[in-house]
ChimeraX commands (.cxc) that place a marker at each C-alpha (Angstrom):
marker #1 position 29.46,-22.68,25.34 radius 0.5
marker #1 position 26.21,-24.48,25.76 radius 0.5
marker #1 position 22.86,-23.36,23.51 radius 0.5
marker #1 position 21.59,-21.72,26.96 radius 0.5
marker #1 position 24.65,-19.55,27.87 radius 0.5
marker #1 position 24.39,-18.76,23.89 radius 0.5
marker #1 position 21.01,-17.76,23.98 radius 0.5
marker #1 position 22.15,-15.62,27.14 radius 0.5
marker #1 position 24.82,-13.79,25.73 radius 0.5
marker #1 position 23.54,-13.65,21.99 radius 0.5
marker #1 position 20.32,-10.44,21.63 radius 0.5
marker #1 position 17.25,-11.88,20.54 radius 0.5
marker #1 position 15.81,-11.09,17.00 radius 0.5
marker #1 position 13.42,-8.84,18.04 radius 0.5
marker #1 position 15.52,-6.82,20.38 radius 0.5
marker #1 position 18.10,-6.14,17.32 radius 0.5
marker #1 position 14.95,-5.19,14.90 radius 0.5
marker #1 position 14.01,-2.83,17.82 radius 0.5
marker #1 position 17.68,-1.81,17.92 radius 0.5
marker #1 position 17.99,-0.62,14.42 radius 0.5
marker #1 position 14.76,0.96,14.31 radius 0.5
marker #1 position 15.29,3.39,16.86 radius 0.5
marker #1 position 18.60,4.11,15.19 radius 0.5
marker #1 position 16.44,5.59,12.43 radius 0.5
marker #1 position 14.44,8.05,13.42 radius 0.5
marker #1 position 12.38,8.40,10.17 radius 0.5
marker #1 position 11.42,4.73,10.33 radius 0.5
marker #1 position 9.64,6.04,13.67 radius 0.5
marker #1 position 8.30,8.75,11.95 radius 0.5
marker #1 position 6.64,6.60,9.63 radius 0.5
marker #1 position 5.20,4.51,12.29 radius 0.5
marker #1 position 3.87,7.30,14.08 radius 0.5
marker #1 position 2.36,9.18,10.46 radius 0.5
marker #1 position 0.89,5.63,9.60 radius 0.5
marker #1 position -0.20,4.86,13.43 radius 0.5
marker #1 position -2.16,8.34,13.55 radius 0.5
marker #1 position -3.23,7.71,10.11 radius 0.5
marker #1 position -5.07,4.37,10.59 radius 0.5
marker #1 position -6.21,5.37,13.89 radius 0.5
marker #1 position -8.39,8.36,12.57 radius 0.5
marker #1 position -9.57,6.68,9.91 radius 0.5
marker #1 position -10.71,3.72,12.53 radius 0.5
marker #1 position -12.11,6.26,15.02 radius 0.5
marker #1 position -13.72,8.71,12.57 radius 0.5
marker #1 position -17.26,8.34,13.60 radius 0.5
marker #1 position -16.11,8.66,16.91 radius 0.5
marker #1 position -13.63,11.80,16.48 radius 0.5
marker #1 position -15.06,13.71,13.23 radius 0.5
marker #1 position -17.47,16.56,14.91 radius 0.5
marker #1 position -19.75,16.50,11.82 radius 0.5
marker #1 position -21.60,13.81,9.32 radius 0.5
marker #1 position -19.42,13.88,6.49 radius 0.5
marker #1 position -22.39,14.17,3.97 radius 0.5
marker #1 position -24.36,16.53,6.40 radius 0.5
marker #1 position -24.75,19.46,3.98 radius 0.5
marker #1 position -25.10,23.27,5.42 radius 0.5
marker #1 position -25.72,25.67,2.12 radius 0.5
marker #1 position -25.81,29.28,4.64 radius 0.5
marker #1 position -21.91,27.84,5.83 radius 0.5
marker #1 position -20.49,27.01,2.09 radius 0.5
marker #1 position -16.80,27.53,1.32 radius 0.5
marker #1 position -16.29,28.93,4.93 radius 0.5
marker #1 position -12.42,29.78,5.96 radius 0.5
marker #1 position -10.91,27.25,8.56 radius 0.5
marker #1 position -12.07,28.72,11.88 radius 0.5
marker #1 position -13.09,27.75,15.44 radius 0.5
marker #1 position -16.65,26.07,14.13 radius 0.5
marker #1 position -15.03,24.34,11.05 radius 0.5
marker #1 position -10.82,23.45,11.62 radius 0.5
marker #1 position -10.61,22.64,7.81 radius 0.5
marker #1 position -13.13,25.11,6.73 radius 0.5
marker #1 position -15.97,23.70,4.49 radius 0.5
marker #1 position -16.77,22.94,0.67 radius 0.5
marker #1 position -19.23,23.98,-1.94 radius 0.5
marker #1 position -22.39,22.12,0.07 radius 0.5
marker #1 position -21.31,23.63,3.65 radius 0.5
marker #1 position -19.84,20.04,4.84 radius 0.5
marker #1 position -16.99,19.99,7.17 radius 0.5
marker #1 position -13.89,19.19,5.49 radius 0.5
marker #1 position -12.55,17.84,8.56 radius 0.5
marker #1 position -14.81,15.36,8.57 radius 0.5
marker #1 position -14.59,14.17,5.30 radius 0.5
marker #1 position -10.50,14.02,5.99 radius 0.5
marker #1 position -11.17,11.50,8.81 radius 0.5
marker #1 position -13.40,9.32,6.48 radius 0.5
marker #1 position -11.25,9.64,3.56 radius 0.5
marker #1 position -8.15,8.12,5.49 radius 0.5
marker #1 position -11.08,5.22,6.20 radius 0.5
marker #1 position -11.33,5.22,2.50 radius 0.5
marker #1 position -7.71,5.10,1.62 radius 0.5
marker #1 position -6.08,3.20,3.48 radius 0.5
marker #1 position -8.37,0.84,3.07 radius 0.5
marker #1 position -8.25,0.81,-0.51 radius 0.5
marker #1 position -4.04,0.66,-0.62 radius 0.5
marker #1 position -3.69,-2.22,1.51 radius 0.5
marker #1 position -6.83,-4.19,-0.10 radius 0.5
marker #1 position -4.95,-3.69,-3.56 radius 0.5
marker #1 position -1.31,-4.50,-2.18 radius 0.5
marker #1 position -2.88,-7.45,-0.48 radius 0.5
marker #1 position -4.90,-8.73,-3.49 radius 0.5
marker #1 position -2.04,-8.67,-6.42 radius 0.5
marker #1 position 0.90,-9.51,-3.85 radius 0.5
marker #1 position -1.14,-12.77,-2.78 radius 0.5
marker #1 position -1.62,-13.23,-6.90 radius 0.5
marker #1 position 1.50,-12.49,-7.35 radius 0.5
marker #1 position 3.18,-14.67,-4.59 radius 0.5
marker #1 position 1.37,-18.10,-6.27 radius 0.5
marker #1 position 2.51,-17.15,-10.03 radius 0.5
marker #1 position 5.47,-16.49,-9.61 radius 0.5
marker #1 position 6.53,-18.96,-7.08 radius 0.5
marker #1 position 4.93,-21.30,-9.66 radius 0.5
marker #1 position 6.61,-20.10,-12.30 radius 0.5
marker #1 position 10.24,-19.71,-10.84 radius 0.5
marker #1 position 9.91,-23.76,-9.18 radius 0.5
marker #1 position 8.85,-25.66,-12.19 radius 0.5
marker #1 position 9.15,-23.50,-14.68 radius 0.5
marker #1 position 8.68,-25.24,-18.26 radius 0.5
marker #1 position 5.14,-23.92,-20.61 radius 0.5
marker #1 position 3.68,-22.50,-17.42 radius 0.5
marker #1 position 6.65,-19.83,-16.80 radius 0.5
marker #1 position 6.76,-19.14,-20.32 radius 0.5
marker #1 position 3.08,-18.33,-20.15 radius 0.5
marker #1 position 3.12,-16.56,-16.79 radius 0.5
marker #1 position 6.54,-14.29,-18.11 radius 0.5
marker #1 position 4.18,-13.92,-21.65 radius 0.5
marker #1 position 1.26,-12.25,-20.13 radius 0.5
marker #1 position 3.37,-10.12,-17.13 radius 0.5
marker #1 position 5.62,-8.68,-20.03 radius 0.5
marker #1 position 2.43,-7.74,-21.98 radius 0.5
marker #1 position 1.29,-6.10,-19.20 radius 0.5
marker #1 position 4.42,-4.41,-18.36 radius 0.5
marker #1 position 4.87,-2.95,-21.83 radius 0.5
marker #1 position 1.80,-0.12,-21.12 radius 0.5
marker #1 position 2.67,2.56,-18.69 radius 0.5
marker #1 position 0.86,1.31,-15.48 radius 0.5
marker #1 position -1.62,4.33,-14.94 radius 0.5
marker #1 position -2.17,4.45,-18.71 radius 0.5
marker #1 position -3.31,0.90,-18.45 radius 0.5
marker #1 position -5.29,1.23,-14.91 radius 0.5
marker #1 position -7.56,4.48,-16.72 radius 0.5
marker #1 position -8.32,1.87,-19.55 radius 0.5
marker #1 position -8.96,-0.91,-18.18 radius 0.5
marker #1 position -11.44,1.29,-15.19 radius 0.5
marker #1 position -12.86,3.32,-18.18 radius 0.5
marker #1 position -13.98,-0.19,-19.99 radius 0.5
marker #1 position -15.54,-1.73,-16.45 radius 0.5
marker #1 position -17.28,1.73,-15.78 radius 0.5
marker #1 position -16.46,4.50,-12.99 radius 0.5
marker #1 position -16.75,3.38,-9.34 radius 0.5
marker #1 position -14.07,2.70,-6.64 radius 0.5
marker #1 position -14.21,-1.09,-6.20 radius 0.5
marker #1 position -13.79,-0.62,-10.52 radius 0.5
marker #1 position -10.49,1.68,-10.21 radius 0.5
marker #1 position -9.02,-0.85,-7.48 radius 0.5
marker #1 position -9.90,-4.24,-9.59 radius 0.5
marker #1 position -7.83,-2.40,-12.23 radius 0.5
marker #1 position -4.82,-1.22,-10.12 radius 0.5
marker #1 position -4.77,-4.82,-9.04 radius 0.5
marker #1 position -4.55,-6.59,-12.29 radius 0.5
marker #1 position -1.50,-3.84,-13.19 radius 0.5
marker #1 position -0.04,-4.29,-9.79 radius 0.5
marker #1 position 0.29,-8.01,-10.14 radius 0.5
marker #1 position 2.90,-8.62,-12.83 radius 0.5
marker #1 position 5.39,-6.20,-10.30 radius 0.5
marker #1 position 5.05,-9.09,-7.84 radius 0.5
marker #1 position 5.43,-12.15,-9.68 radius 0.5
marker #1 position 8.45,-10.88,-11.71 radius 0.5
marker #1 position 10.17,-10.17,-8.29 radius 0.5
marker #1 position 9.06,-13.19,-6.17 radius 0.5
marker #1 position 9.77,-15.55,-9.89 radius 0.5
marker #1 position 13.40,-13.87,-9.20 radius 0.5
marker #1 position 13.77,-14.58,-6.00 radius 0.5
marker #1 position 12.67,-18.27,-6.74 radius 0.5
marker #1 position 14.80,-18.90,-9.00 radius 0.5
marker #1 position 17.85,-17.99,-6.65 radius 0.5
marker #1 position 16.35,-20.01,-3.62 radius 0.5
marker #1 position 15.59,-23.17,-5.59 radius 0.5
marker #1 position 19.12,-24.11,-5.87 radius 0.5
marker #1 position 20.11,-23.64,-2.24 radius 0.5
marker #1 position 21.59,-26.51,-0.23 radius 0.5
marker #1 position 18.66,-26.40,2.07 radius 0.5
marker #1 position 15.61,-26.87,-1.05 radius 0.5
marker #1 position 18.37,-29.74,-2.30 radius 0.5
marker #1 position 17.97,-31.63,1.12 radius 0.5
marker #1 position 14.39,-31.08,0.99 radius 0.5
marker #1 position 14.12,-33.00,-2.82 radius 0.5
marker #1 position 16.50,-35.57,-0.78 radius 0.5
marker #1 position 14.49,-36.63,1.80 radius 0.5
marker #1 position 11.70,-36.98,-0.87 radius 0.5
marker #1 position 9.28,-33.79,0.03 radius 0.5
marker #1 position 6.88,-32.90,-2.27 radius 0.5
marker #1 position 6.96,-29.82,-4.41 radius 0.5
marker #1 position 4.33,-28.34,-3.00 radius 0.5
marker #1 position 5.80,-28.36,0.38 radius 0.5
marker #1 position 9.30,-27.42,-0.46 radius 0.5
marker #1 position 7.64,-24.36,-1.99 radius 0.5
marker #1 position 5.18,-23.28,1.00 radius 0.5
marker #1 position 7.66,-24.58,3.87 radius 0.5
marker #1 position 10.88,-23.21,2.60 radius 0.5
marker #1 position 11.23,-21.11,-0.44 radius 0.5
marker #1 position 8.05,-18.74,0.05 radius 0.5
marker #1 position 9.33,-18.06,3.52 radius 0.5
marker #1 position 13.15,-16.91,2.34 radius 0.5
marker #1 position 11.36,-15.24,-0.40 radius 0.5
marker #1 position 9.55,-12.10,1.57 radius 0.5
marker #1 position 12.02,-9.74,2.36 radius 0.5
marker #1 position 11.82,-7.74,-0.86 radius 0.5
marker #1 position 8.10,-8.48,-1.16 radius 0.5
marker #1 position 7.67,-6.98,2.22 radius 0.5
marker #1 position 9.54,-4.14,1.68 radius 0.5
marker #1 position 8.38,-3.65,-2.35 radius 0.5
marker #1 position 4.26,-4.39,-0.35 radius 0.5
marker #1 position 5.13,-1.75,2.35 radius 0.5
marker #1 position 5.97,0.91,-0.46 radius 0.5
marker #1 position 3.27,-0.08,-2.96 radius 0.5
marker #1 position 0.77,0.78,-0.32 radius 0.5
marker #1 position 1.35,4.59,-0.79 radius 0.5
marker #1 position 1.74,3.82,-4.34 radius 0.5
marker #1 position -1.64,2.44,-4.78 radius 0.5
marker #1 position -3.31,5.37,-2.49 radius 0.5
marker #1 position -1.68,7.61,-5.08 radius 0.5
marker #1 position -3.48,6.03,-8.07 radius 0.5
marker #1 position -6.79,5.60,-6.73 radius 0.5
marker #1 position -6.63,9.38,-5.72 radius 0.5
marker #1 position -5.45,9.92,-9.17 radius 0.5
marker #1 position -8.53,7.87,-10.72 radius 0.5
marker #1 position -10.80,9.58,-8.42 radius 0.5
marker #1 position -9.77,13.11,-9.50 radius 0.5
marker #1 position -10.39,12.46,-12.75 radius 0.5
marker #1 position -13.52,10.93,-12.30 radius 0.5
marker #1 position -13.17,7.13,-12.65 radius 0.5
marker #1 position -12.84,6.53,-8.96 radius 0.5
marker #1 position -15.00,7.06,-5.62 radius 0.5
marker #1 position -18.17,9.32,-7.02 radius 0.5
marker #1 position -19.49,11.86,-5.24 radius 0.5
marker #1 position -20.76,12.48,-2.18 radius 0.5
marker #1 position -18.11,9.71,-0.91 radius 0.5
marker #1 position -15.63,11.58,1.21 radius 0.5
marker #1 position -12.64,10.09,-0.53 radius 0.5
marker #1 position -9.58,12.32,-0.92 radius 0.5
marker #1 position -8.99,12.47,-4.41 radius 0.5
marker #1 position -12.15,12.94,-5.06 radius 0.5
marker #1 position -12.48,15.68,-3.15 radius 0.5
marker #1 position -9.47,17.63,-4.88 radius 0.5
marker #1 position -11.01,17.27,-8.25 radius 0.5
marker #1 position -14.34,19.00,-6.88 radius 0.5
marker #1 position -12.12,21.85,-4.95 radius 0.5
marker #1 position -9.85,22.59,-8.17 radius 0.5
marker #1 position -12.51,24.60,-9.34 radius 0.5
marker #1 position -12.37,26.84,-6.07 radius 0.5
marker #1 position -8.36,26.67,-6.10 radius 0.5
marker #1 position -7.37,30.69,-6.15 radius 0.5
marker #1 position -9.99,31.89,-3.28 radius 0.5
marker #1 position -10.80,29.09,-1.13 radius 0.5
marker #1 position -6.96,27.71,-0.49 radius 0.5
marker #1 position -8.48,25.01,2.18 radius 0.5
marker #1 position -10.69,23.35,0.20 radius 0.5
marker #1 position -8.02,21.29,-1.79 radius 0.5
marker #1 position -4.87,22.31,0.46 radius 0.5
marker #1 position -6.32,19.88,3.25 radius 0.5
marker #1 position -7.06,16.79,1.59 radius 0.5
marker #1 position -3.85,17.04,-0.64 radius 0.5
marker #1 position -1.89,17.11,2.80 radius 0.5
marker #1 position -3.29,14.34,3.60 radius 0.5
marker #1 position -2.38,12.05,0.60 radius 0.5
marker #1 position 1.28,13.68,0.52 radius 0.5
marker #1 position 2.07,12.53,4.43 radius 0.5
marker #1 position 0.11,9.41,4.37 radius 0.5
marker #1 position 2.35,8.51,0.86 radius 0.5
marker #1 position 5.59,9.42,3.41 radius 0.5
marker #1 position 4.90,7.95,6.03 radius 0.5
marker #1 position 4.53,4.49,3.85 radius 0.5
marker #1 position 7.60,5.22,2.30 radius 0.5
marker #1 position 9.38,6.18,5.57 radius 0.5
marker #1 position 8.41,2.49,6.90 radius 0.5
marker #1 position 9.44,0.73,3.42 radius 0.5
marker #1 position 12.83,2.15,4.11 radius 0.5
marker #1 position 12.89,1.45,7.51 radius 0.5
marker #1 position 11.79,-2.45,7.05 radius 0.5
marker #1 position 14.55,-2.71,4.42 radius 0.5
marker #1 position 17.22,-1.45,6.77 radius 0.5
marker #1 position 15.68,-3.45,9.49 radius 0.5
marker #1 position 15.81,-6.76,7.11 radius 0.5
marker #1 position 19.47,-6.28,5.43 radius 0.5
marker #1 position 22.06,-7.96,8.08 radius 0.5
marker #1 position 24.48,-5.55,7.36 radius 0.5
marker #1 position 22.20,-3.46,9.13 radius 0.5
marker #1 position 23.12,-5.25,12.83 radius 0.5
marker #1 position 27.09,-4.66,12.57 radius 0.5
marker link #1:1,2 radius 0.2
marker link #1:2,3 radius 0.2
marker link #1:3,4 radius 0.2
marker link #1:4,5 radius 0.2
marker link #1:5,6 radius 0.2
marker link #1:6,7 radius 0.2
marker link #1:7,8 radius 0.2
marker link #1:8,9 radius 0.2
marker link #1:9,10 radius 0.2
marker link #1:10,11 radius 0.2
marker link #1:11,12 radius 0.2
marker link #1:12,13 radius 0.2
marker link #1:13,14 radius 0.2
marker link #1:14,15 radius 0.2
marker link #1:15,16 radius 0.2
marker link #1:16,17 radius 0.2
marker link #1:17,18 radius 0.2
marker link #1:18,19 radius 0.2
marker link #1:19,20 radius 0.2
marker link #1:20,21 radius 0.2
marker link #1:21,22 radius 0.2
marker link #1:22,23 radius 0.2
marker link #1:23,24 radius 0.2
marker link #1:24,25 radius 0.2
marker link #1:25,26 radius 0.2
marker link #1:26,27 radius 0.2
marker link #1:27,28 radius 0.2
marker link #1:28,29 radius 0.2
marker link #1:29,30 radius 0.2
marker link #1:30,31 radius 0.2
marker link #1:31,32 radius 0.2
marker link #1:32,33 radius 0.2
marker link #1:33,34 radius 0.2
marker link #1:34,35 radius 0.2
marker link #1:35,36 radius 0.2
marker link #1:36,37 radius 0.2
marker link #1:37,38 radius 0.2
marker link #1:38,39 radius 0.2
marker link #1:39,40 radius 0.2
marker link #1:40,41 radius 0.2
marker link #1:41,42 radius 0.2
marker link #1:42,43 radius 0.2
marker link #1:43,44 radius 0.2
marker link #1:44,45 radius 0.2
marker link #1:45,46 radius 0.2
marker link #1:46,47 radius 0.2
marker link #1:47,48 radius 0.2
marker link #1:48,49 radius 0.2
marker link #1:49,50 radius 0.2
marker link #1:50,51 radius 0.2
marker link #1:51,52 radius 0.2
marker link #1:52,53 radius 0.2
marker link #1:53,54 radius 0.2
marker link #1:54,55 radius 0.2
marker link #1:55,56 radius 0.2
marker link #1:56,57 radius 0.2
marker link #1:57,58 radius 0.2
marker link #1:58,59 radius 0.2
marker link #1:59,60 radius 0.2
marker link #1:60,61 radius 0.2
marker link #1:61,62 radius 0.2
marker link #1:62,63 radius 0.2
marker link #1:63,64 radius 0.2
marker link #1:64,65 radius 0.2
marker link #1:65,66 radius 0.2
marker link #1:66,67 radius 0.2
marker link #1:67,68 radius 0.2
marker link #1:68,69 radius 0.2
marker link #1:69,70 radius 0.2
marker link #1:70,71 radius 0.2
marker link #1:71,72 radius 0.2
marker link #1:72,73 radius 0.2
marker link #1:73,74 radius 0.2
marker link #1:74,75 radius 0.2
marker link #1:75,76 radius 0.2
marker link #1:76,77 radius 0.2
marker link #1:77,78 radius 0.2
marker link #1:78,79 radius 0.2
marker link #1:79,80 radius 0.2
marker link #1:80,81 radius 0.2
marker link #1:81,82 radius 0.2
marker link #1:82,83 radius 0.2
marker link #1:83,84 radius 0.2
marker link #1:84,85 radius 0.2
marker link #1:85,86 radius 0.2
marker link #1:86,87 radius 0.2
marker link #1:87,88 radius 0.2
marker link #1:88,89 radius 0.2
marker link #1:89,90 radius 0.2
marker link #1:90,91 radius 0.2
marker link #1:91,92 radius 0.2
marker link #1:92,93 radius 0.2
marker link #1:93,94 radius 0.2
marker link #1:94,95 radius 0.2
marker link #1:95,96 radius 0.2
marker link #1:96,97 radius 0.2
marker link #1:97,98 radius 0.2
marker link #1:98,99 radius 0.2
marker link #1:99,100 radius 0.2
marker link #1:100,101 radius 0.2
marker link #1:101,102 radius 0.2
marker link #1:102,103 radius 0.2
marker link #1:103,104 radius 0.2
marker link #1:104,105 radius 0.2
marker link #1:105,106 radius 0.2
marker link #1:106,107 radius 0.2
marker link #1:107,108 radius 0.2
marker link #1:108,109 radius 0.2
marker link #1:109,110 radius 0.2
marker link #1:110,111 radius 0.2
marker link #1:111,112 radius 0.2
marker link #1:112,113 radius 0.2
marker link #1:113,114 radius 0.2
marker link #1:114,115 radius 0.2
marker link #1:115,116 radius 0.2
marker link #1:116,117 radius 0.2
marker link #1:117,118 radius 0.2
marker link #1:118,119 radius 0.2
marker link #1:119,120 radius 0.2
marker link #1:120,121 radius 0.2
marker link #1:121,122 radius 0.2
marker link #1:122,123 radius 0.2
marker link #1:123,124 radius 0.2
marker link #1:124,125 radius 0.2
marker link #1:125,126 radius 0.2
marker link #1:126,127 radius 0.2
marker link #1:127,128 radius 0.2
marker link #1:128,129 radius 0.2
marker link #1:129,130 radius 0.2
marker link #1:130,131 radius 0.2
marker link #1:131,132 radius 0.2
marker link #1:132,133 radius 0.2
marker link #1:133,134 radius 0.2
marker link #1:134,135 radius 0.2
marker link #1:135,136 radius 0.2
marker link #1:136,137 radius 0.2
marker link #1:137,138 radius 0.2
marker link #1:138,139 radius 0.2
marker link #1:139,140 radius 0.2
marker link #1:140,141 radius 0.2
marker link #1:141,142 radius 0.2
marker link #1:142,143 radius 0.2
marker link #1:143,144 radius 0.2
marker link #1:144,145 radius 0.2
marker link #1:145,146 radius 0.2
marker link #1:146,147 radius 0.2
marker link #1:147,148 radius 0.2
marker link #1:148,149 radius 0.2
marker link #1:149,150 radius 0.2
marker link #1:150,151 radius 0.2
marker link #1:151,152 radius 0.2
marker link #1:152,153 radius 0.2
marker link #1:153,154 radius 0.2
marker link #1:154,155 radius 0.2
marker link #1:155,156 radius 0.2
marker link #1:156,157 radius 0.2
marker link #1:157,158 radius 0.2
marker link #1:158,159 radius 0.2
marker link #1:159,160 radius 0.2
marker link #1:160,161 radius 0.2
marker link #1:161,162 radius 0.2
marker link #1:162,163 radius 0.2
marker link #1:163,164 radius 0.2
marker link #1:164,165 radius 0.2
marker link #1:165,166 radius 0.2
marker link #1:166,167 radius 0.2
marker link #1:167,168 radius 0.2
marker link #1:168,169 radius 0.2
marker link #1:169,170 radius 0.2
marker link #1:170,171 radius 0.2
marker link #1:171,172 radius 0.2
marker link #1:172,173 radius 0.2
marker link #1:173,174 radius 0.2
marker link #1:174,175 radius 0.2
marker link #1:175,176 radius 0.2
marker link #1:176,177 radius 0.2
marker link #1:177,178 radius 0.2
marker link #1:178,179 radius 0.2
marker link #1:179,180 radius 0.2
marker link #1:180,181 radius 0.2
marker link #1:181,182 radius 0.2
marker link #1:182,183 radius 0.2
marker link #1:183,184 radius 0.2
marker link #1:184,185 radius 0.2
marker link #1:185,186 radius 0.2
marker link #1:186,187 radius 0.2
marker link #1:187,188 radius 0.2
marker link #1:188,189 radius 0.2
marker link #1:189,190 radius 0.2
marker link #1:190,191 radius 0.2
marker link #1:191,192 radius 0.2
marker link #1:192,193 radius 0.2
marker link #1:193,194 radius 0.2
marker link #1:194,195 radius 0.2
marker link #1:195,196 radius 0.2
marker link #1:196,197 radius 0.2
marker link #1:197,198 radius 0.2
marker link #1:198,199 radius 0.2
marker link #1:199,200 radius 0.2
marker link #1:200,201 radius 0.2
marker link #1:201,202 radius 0.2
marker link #1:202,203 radius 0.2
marker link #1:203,204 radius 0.2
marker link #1:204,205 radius 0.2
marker link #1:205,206 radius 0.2
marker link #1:206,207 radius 0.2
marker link #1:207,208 radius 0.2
marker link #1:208,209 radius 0.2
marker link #1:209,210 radius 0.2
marker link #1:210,211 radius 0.2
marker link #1:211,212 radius 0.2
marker link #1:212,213 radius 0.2
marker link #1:213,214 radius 0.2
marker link #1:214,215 radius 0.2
marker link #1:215,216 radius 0.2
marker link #1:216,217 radius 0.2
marker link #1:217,218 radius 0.2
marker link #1:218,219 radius 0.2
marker link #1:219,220 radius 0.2
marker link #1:220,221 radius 0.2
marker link #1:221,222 radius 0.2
marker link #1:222,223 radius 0.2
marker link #1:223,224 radius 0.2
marker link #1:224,225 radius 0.2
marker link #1:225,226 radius 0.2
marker link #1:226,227 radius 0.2
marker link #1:227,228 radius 0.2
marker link #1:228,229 radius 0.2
marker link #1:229,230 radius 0.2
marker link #1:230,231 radius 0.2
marker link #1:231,232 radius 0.2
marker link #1:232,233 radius 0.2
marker link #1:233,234 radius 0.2
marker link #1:234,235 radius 0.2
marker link #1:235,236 radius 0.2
marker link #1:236,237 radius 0.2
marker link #1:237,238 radius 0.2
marker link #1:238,239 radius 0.2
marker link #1:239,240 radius 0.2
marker link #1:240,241 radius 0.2
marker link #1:241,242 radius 0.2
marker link #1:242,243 radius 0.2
marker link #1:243,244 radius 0.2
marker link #1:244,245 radius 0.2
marker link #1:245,246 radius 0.2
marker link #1:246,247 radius 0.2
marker link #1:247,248 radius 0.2
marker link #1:248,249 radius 0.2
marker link #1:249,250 radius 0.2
marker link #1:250,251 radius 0.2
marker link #1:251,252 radius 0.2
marker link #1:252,253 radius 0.2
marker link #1:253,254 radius 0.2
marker link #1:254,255 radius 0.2
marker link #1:255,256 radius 0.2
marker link #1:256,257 radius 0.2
marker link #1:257,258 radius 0.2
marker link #1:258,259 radius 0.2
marker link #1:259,260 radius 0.2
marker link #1:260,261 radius 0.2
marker link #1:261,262 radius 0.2
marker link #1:262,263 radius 0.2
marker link #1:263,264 radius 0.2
marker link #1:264,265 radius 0.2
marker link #1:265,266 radius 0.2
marker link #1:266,267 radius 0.2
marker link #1:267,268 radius 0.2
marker link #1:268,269 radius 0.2
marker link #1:269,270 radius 0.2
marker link #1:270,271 radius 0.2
marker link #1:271,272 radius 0.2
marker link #1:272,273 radius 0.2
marker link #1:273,274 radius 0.2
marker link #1:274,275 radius 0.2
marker link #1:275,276 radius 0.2
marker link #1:276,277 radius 0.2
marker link #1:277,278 radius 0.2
marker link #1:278,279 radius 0.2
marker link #1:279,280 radius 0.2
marker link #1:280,281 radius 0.2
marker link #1:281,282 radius 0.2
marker link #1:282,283 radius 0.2
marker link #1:283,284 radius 0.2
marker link #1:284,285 radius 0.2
marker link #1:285,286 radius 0.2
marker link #1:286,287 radius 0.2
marker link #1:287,288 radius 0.2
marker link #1:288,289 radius 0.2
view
């Protein structure tokens, strides 16, 4: 059979990814949770029906109702509102920090797994060091030394988030340097460089990708965590966690206050984790029997 007839009979890549994924049914409903997600963050000043910051003292700590969906807080601002603009806020923040220390991550340890020698022994030196404090232990100290602030909180959820990706990509590097295929490379006479950006990094992703796609809500749920306490977004930003540390105070009477914004940390962290699953089902070729 010719490469034509094989390329007839044979389904394409992406119609077995698309396959498998509507096999699962949560890895759709991931999709969808992050889809509507993103897309009311994006179109917030278009769909929110009130300034965020727009305070109304006579309407403070209303009950959700026809005027107000989510109610409103201590200041009489919409909580609605300041939803939409805190999924803005988050998922902007997640993938910013996933992106940052994967990218970090990526060079080191792809550095360290190819030529190994005083640099991996460095590299391995400073991600064990940083792996021996608990990760949100380390993230509160490091954000408490640079000062409060959000761009603070995610500088230091980056530097712990880092040594997680080099240890796993160093791994995978050190399995993909002795295939046949890096040999041939080394062969022909291709330089290091090369062999490592045109054919390790590539064979190297799959975990990343799926390890990236889960450390998104993982990242979400530390920033909210720094911001409750008061080392992340400062007030009056309309950032979630933020906005659950100012509601615990009205807890017992006014439900709404922190009931909406915790929702939407909870199914923003599923639908993340939904999708991590999903790519790793989608990427394992036992998968497509």
């Amino acid at each position: 059979m010719n490469e034509a007839a094989e390329a007839a009979v044979r389904p394409s890549r992406w119609k077995e990814i698309w396959e498998i994924a509507l096999r699962n049914k949560l890895t759709l409903t991931g999709f969808a949770i992050v889809a509507l997600v993103v897309l009311v963050g994006l179109l917030a000043p278009v769909l929110a029906p009130y300034d965020p910051n727009e305070m109304n003292i006579p309407a403070r700590l209303q009950a959700p109702g026809a005027e107000h969906l989510f109610g409103t807080d201590e200041m009489g601002r919409d909580i609605l509102s300041r939803v939409m603009y805190g999924a803005r806020i988050s998922i902007a923040v997640g993938v910013i920090i996933v992106a940052v220390s994967a990218a970090i991550g990526i060079v080191l340890g792809s550095l360290s797994g190819y030529f190994g020698g005083r640099a991996d022994q460095a590299v391995l030196a400073v991600t064990d060091m940083i792996l021996a404090f608990p990760s949100m232990v380390l993230a509160l100290a490091l954000t408490a030394a640079m000062g409060p602030g959000l761009l603070n909180t995610m500088l230091a959820v980056i530097i712990v988030r880092i040594p997680m990706y080099t240890r796993l990509m160093r791994g995978q590097v050190l399995v993909a340097k002795e295939q046949q295929y890096v040999r041939a490379a080394r062969t022909f006479g291709e330089k290091p460089f090369w062999i490592v950006v045109r054919h390790i990094v590539p064979n190297c992703l799959t975990p990343l990708m799926v390890q990236m796609t889960l450390g998104i809500g993982d990242a979400i749920l530390i920033a909210s965590s720094m911001s409750f306490i008061g080392l992340g977004a400062q007030p009056p930003t309309p950032e979630w966690g933020a906005m659950i540390s100012t509601a615990r105070i009205y807890a017992i009477d006014q439900w709404w206050y922190a009931a909406f914004p915790g929702l939407s940390i909870l199914i923003t962290i599923m639908g993340f984790n939904l999708i991590g699953d999903g790519i790793r089902d989608i990427l394992d070729p036992r998968s497509r029997k």
